[in-house]
DRENPA-3360 file (N, C-alpha, C; in nm, 2 decimals, always signed):
BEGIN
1 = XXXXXXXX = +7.28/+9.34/+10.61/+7.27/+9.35/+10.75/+7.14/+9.43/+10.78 ~ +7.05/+9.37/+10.85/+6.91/+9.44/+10.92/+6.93/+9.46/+11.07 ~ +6.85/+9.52/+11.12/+6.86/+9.58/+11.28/+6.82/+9.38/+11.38 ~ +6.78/+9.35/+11.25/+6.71/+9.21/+11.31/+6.85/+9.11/+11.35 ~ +6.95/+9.15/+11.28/+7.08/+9.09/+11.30/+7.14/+9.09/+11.39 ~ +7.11/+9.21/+11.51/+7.18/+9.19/+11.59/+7.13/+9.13/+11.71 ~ +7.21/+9.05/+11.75/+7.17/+8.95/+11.86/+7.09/+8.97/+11.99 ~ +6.99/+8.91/+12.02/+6.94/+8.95/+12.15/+6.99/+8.91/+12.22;
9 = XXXXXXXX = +7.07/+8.78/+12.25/+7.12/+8.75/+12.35/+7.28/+8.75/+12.30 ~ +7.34/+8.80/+12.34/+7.52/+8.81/+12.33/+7.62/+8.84/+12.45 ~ +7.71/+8.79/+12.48/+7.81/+8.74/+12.56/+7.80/+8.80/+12.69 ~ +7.76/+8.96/+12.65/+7.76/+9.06/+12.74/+7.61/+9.08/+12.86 ~ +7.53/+8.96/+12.79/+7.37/+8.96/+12.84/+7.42/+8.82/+12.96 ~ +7.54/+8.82/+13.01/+7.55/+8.67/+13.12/+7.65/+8.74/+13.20 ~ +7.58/+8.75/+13.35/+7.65/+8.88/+13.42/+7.76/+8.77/+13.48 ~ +7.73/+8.63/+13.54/+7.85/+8.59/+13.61/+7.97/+8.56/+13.48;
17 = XXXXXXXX = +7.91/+8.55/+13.38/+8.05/+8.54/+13.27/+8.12/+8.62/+13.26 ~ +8.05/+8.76/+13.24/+8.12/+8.89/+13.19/+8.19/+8.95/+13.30 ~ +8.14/+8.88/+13.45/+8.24/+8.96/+13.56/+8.34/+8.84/+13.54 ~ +8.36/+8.69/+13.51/+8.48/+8.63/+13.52/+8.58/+8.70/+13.40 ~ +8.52/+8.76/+13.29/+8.58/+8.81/+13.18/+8.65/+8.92/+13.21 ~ +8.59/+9.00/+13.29/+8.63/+9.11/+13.33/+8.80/+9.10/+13.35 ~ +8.76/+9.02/+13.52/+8.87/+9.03/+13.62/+8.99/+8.92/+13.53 ~ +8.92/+8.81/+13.40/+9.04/+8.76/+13.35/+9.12/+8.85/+13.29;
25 = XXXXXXXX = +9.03/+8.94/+13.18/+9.08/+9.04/+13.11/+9.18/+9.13/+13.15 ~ +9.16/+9.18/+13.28/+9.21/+9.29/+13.36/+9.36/+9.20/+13.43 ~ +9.35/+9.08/+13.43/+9.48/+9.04/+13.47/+9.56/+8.98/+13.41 ~ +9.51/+9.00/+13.28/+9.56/+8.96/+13.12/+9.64/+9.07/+13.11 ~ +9.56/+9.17/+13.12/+9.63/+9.30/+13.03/+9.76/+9.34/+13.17 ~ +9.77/+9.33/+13.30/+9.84/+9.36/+13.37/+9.99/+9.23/+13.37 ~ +9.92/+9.17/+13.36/+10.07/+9.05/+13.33/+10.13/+9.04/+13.20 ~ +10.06/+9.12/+13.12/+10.14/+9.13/+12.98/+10.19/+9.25/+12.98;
33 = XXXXXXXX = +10.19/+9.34/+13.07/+10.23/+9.49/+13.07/+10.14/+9.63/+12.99 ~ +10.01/+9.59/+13.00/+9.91/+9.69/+12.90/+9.86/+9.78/+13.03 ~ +9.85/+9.87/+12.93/+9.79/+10.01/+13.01/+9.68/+10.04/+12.98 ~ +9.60/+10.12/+13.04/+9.50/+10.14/+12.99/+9.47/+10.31/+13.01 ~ +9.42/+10.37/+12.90/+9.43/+10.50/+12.89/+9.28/+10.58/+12.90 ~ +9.24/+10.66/+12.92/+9.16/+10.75/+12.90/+9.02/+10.70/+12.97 ~ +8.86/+10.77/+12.91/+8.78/+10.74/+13.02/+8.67/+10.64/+12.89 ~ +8.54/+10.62/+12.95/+8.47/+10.55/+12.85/+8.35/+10.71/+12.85;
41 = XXXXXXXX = +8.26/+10.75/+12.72/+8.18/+10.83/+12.72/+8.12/+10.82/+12.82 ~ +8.04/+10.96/+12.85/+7.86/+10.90/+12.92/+7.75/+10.92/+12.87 ~ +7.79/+10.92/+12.70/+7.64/+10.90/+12.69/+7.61/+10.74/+12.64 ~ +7.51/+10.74/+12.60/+7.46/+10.58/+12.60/+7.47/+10.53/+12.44 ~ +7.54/+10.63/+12.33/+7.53/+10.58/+12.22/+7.66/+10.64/+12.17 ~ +7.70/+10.55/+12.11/+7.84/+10.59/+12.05/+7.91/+10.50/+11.91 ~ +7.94/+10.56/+11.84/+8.07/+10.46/+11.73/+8.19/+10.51/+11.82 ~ +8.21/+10.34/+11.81/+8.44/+10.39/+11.88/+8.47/+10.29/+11.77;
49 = XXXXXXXX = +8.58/+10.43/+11.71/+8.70/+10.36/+11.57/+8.79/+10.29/+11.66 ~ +8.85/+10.19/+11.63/+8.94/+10.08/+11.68/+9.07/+10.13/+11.58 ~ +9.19/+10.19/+11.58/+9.28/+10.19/+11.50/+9.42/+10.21/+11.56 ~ +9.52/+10.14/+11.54/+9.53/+10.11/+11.39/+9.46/+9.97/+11.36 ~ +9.42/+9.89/+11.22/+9.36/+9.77/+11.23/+9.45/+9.72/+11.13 ~ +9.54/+9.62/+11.19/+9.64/+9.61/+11.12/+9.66/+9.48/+11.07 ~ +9.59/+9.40/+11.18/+9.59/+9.23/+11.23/+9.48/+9.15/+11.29 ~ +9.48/+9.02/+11.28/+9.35/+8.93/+11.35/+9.36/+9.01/+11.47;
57 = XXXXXXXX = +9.48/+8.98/+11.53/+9.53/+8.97/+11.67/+9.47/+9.07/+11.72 ~ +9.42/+9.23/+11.63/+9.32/+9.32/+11.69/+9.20/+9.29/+11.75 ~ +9.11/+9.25/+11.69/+8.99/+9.17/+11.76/+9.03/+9.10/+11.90 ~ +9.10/+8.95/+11.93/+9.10/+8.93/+12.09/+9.13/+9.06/+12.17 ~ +9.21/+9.19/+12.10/+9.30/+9.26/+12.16/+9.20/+9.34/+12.23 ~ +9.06/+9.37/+12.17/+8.98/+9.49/+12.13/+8.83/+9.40/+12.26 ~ +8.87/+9.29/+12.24/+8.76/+9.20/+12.32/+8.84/+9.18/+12.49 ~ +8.96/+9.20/+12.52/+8.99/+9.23/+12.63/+8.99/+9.34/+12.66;
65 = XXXXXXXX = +8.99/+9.47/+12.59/+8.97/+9.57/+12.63/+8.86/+9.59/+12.66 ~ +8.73/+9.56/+12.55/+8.59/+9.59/+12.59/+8.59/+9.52/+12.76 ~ +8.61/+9.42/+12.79/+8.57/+9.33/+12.91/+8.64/+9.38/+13.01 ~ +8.74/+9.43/+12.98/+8.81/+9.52/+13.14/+8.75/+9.67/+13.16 ~ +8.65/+9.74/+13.01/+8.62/+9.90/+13.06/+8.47/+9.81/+13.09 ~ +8.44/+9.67/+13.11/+8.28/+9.63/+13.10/+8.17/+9.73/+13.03 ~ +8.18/+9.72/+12.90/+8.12/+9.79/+12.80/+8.10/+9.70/+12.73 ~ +7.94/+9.67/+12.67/+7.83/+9.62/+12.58/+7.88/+9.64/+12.44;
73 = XXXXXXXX = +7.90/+9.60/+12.37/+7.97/+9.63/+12.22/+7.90/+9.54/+12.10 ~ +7.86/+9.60/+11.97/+7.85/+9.52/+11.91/+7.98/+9.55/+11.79 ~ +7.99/+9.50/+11.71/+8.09/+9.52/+11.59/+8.03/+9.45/+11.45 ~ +8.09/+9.52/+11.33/+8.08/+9.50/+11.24/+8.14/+9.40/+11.17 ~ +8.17/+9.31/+11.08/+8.21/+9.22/+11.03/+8.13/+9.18/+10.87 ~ +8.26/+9.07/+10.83/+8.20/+9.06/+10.66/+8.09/+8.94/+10.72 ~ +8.04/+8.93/+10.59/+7.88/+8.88/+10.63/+7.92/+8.73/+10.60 ~ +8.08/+8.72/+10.52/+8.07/+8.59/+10.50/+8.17/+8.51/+10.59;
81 = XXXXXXXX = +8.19/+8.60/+10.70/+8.30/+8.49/+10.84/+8.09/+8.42/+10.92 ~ +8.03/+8.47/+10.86/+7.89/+8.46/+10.99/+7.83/+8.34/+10.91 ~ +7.89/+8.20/+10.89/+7.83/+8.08/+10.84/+7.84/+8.03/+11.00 ~ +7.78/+7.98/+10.97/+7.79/+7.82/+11.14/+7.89/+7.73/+11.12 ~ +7.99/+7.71/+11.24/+7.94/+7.73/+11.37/+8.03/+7.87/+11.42 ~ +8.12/+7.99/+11.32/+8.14/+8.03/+11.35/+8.07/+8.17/+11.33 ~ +7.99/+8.16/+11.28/+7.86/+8.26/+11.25/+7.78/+8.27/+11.39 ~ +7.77/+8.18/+11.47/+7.68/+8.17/+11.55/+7.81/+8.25/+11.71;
89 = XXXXXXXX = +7.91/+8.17/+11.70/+7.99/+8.26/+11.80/+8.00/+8.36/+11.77 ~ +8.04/+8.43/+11.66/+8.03/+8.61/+11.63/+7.93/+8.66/+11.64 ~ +7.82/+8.61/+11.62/+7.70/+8.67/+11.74/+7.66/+8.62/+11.82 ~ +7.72/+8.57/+11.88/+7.72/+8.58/+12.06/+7.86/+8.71/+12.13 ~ +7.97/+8.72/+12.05/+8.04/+8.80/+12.10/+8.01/+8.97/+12.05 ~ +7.90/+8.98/+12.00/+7.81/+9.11/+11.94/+7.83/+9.13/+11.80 ~ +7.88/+9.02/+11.71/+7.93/+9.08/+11.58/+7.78/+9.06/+11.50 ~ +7.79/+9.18/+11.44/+7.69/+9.18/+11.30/+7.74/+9.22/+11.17;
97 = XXXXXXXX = +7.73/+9.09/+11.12/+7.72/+9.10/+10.97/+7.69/+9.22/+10.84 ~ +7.80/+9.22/+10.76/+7.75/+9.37/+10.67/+7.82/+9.30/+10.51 ~ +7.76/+9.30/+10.44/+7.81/+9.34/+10.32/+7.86/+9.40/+10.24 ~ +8.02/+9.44/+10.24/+8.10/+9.55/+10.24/+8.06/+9.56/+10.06 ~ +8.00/+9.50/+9.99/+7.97/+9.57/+9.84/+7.86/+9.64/+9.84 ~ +7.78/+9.69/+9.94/+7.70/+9.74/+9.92/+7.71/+9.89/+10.05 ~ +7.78/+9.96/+10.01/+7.80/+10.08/+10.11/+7.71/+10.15/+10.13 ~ +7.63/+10.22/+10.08/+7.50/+10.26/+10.11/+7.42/+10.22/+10.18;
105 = XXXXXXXX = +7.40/+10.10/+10.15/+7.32/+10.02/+10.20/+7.35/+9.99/+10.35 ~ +7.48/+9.97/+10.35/+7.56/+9.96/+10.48/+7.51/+10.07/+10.60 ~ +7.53/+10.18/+10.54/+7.60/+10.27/+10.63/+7.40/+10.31/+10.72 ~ +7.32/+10.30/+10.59/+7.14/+10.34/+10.65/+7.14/+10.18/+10.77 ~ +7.19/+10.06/+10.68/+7.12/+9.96/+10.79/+7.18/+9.98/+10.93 ~ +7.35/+10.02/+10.90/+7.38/+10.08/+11.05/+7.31/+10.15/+11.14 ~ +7.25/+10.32/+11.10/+7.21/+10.36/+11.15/+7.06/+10.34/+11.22 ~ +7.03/+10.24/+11.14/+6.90/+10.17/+11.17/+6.96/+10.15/+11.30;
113 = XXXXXXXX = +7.02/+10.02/+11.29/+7.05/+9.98/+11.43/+7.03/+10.10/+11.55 ~ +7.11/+10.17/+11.53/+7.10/+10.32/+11.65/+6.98/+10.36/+11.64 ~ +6.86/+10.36/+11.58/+6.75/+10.42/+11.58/+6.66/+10.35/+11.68 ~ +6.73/+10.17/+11.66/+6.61/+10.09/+11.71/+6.63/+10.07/+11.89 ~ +6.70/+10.12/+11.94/+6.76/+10.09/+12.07/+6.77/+10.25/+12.13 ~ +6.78/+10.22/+12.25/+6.83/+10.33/+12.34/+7.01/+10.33/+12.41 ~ +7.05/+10.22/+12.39/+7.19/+10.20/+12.38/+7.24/+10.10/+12.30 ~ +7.36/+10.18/+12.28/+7.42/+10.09/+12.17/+7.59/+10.15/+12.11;
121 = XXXXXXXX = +7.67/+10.10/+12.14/+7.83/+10.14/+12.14/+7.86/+10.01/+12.02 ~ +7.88/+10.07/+11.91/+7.88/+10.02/+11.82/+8.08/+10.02/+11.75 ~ +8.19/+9.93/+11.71/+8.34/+9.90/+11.70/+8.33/+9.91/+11.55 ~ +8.42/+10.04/+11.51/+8.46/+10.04/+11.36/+8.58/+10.02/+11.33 ~ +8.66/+9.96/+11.30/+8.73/+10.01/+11.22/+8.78/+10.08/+11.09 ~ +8.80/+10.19/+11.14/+8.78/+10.30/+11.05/+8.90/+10.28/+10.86 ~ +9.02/+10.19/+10.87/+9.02/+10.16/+10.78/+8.97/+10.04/+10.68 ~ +8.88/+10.01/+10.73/+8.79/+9.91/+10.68/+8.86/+9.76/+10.66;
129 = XXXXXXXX = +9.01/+9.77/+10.65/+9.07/+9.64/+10.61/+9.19/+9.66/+10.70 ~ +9.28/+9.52/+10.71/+9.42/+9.50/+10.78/+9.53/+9.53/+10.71 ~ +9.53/+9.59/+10.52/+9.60/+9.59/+10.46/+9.64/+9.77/+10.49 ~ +9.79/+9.85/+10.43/+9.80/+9.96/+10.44/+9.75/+10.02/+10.42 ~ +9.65/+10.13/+10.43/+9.57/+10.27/+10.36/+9.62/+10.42/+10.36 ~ +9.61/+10.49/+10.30/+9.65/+10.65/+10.32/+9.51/+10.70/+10.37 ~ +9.37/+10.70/+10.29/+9.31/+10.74/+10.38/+9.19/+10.62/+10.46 ~ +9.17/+10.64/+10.57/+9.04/+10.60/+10.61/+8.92/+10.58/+10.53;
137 = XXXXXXXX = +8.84/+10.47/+10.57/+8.73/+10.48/+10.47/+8.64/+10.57/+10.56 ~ +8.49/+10.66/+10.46/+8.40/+10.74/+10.52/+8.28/+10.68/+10.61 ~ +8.27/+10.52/+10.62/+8.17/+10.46/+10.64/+8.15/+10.51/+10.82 ~ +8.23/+10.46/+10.91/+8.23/+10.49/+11.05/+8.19/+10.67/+11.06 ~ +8.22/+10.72/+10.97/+8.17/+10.93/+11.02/+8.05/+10.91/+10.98 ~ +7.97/+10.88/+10.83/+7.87/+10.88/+10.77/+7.75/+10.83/+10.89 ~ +7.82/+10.69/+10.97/+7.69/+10.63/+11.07/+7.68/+10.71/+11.19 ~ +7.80/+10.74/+11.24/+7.78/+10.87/+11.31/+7.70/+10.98/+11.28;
145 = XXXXXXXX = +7.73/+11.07/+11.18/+7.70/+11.19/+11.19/+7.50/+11.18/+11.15 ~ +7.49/+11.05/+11.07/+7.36/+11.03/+11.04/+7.28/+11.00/+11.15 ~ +7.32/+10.88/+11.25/+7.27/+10.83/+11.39/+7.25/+10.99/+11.46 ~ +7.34/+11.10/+11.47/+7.36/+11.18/+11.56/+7.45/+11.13/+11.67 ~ +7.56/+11.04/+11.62/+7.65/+11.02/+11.77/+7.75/+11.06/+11.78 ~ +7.82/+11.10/+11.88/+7.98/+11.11/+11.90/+8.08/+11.02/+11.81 ~ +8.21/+11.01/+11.80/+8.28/+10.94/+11.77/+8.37/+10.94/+11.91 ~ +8.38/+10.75/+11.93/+8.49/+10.79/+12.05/+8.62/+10.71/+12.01;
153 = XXXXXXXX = +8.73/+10.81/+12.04/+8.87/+10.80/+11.98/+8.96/+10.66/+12.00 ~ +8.92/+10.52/+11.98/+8.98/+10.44/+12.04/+9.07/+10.41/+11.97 ~ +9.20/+10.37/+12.05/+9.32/+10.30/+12.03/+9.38/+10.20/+12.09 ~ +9.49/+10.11/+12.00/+9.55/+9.98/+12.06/+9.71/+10.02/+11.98 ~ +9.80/+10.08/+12.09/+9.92/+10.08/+12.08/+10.02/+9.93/+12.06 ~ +10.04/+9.89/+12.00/+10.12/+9.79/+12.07/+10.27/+9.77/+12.08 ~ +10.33/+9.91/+12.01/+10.46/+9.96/+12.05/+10.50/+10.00/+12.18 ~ +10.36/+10.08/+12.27/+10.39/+10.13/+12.39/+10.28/+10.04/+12.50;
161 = XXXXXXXX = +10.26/+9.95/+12.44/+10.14/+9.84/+12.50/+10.04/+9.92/+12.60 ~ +9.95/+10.03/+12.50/+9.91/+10.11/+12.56/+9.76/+10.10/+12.48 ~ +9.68/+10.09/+12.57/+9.51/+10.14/+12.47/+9.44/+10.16/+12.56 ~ +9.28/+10.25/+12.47/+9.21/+10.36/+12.57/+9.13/+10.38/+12.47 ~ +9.08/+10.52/+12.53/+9.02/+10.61/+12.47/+9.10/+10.76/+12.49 ~ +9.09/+10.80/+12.34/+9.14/+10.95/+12.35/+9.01/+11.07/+12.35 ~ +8.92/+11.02/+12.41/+8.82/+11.15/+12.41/+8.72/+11.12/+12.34 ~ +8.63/+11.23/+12.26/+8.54/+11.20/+12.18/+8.49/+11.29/+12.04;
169 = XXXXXXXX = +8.49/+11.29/+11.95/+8.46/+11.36/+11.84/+8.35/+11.37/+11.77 ~ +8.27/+11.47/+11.78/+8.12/+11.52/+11.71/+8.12/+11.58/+11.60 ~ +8.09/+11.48/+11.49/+8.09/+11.52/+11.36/+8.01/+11.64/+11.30 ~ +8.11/+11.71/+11.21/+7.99/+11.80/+11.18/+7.87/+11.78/+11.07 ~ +7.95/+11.73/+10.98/+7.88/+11.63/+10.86/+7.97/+11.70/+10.75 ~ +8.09/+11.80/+10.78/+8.19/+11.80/+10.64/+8.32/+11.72/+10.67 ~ +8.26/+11.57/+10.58/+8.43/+11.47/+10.66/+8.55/+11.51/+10.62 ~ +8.56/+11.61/+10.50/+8.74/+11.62/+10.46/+8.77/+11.71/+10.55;
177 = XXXXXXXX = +8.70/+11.79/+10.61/+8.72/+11.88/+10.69/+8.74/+11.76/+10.85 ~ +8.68/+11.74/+10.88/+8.68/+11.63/+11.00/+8.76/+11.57/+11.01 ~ +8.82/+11.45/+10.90/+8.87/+11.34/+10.90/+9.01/+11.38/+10.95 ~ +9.09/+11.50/+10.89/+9.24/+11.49/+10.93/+9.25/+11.51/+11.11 ~ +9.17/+11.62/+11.17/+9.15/+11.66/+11.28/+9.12/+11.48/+11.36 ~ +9.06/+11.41/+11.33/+9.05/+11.28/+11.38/+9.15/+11.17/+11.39 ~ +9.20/+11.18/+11.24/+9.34/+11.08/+11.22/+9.48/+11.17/+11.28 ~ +9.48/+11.30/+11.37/+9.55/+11.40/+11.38/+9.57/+11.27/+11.55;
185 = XXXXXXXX = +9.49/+11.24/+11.59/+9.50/+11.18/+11.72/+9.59/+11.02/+11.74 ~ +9.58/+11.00/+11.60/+9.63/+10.83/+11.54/+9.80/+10.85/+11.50 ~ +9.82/+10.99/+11.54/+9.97/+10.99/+11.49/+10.12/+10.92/+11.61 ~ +10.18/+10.88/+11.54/+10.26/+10.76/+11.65/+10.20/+10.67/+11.71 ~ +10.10/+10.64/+11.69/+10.04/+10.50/+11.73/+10.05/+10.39/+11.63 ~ +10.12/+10.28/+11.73/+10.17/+10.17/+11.61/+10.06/+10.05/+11.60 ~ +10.08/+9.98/+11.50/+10.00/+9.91/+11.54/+10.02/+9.72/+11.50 ~ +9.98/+9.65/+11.54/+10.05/+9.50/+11.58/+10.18/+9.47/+11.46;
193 = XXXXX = +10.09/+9.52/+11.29/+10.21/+9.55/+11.25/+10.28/+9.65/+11.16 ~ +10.34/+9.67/+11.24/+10.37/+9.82/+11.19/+10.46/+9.91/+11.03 ~ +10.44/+9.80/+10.96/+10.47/+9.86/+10.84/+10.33/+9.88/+10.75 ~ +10.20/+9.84/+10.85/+10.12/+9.86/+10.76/+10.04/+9.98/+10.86 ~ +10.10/+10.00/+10.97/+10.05/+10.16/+11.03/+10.08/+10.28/+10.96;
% end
């Protein structure tokens, strides 16, 4: 993944689309009974962890949410869903490509990205896979705390059909120290399925 990867033009660059998305989104989530919680940051640069990441079904879940707070997003993804023709829709909906065997490598080309722009709200999921984990992986703190950005607290309940934001978290750069205080916020939150929350 290079900073060159991410798309100039992406879903969020077409204003009469993104306001039909909006108001579809917004009466998606109200006829299905979803709530929506908390505020969006104000500053202009941010990582938001998406958790718990349990299922596909997170992503549309996480793409109606972006489209009803109308927030610009890009997200991370394996480099090998990004063949054509479905390589070319994942960047159009902000997705960039990463090579999860090469984590180093990952985590500087990320912060690249944040270097090269003046805005940019970038979707982790902080346990890196859909399978069960005890801890989080460190990749989502590392791009943060390197970029110099906040972490903003995002969640997708779907026991209480509730998601938001829970605030924001400024790394210090010691993550064992960090990390529990952050997953301290993820406690009872279920997620689509829940024996792997």
């Amino acid at each position: 993944m290079r900073a060159t990867h991410l798309a100039n033009h992406t879903i969020f660059d077409t204003p009469i689309l993104c306001s039909l998305l909006h108001y579809a989104a917004t009466i998606y989530l109200k006829i299905t009974g979803w709530r929506l919680e908390g505020e969006l940051p104000t500053v202009p640069q941010y990582i938001m962890i998406a958790a718990p990441h349990t299922s596909n079904w997170d992503l549309p879940m996480t793409l109606a949410l972006v489209f009803a707070y109308r927030i610009r997003v890009c997200f991370l993804a394996k480099h090998t869903l990004f063949w054509p023709p479905a390589g070319i829709f994942l960047s159009w909906l902000g997705g960039v490509p990463v090579d999860r065997c090469k984590v180093n490598n990952f985590v500087e080309q990320a912060i690249e990205l944040f270097n090269t722009g003046n805005q940019l709200i970038m979707i982790v999921p902080p346990e890196g896979t859909r399978k069960k984990v005890r801890y989080w992986k460190s990749g989502f703190y590392h791009i943060a705390h390197g970029a110099q950005v906040p972490i903003a607290l995002g969640f997708i309940d779907f026991r209480r059909k509730t998601a938001g934001i829970q605030g924001v978290f400024k790394p210090t750069g010691d993550f064992d120290a960090d990390l529990p205080k952050i997953m301290a916020h993820y406690e009872g939150i279920t997620g689509k399925n829940p024996y792997l929350t």
